[in-house]
N, C-alpha and C positions, 0 to 999 in steps of 0.2 A: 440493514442493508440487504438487499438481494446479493446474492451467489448465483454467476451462471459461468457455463464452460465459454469460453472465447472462440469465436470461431476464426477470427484473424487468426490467433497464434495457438495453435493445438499446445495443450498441455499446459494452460494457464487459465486461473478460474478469475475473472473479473469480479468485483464487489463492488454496487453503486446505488443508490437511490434512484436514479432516473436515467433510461437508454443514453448513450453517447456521454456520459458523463459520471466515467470511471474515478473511484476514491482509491481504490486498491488492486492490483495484479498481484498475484500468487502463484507464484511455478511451482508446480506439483510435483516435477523431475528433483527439484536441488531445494525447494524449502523456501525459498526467498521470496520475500517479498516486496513488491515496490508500490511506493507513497507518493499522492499528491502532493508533494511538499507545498504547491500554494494555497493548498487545504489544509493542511494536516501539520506540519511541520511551524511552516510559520506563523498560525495559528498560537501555537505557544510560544513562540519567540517574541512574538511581538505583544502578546495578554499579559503573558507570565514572567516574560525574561530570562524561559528556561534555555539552559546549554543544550548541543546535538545529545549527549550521552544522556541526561535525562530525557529527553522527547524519546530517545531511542526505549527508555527501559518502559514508559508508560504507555507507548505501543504498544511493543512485543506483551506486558500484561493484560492490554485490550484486547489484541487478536488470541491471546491464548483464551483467557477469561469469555470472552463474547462471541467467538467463531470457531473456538478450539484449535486453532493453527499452531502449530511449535514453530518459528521462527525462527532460521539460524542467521540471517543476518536482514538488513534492510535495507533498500536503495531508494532514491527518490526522483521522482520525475514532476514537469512541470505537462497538463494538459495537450502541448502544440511537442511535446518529447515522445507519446508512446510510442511511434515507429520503433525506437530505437533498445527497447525492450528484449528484443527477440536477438540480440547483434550478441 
């Protein structure tokens, strides 16, 4: 995935494949992360059958393992949600 600094929301680094069509937000201020959930989340809900607590721990091992992020916690948004990111 690409990594670029957001220019909507200073202080958050966007992660996506392709312009306008964000996987990941990372606030660089507090750690957090927020999730596609209708990428990412449900994704394994609905393949694997896995719980929020597992989807949460196989994350946070992907972004640590693949992008180096330490994660303190994660939040998820649906594409027509990021407005409300920055709230």
């Amino acid at each position: 995935m690409e990594a670029v600094d957001s220019k909507d929301y200073p202080g958050y680094v966007l992660y996506r494949y392709e312009p306008k069509e964000n996987i990941l937000f990372y606030d660089k201020k507090n750690g957090k992360t927020h999730i596609r959930y209708d990428l990412i989340c449900m994704f394994f809900e609905d393949y694997f059958g896995l719980e929020s607590e597992e989807i949460k721990g196989i994350i946070e091992r992907w972004l640590s393992e693949s992008y180096n992020l330490s994660v303190i916690t994660t939040g998820n948004f649906y594409k027509h949600e990021v407005h409300r990111l920055s709230e």
